[in-house]
C-alpha positions in Angstrom: -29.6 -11.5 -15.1 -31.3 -9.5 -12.2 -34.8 -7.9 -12.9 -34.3 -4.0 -11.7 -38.0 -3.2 -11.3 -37.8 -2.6 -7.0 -35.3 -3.4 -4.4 -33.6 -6.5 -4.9 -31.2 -8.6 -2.3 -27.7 -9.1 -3.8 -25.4 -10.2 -1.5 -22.2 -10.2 -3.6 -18.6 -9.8 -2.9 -17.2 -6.8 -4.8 -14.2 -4.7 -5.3 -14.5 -0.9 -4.0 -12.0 2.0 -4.0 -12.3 3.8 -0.8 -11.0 6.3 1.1 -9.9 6.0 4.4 -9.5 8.8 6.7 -9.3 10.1 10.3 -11.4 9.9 12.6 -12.5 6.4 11.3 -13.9 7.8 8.0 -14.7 5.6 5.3 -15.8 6.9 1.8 -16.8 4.0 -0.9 -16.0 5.9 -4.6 -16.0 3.5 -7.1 -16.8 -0.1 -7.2 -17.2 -2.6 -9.2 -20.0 -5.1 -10.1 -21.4 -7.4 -12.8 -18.2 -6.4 -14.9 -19.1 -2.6 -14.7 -17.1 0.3 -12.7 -19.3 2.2 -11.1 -18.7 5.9 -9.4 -20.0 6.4 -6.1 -21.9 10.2 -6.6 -23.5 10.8 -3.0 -23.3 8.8 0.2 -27.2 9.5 1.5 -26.9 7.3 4.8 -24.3 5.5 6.6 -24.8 3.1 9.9 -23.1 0.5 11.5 -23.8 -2.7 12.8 -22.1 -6.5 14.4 -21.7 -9.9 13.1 -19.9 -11.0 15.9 -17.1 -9.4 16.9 -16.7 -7.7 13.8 -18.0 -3.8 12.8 -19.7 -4.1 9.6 -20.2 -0.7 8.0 -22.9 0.2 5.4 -23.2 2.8 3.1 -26.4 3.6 1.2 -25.1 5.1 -2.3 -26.0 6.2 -5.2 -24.5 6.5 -9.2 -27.0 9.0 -10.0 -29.4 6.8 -11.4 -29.6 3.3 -9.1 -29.3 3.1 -5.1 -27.3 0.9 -3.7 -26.6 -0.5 -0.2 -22.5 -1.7 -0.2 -20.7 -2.9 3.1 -17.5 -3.3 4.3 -16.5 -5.8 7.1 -13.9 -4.9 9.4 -12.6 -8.0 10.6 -12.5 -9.5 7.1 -11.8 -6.4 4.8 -14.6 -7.8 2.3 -16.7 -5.3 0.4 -20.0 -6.4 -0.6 -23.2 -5.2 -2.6 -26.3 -5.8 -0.5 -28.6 -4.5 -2.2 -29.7 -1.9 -5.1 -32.7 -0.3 -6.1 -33.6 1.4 -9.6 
């Protein structure tokens, strides 16, 4: 069980629903986590980095009442929940 009293470091694979769209958009909606589906209200920041050669794109999220930090590797096509703050 996680403590949700600050930011915490999660690091799990997860399962998102995301839209894909052009030019090289990607909207997270829904994911899910710890058994729960979860809908994506607001996107508040979104930036890119590089583990090796592959993009890794971040999104900092929100449900309306936790932030989370989700990413989405390119060369892999693995989602996963970085982190998430109450």
């Amino acid at each position: 069980m996680y403590e949700l009293n600050g930011p915490m470091d999660i690091g799990e694979n997860i399962s998102v629903i995301a839209l894909f769209g052009l030019p090289y958009k990607i909207k997270p909606v829904r994911f899910k986590w710890s058994g729960k589906l979860r809908e994506v209200k607001d996107i508040t920041y979104s930036w890119t980095t590089r583990e090796g050669q592959s993009n890794v794109y971040h999104f900092s999220v929100s449900d309306g009442k936790t932030l989370y930090e989700l990413s989405f590797n390119a060369t892999s096509l693995l989602w996963k929940l970085e982190k998430l703050e109450v």
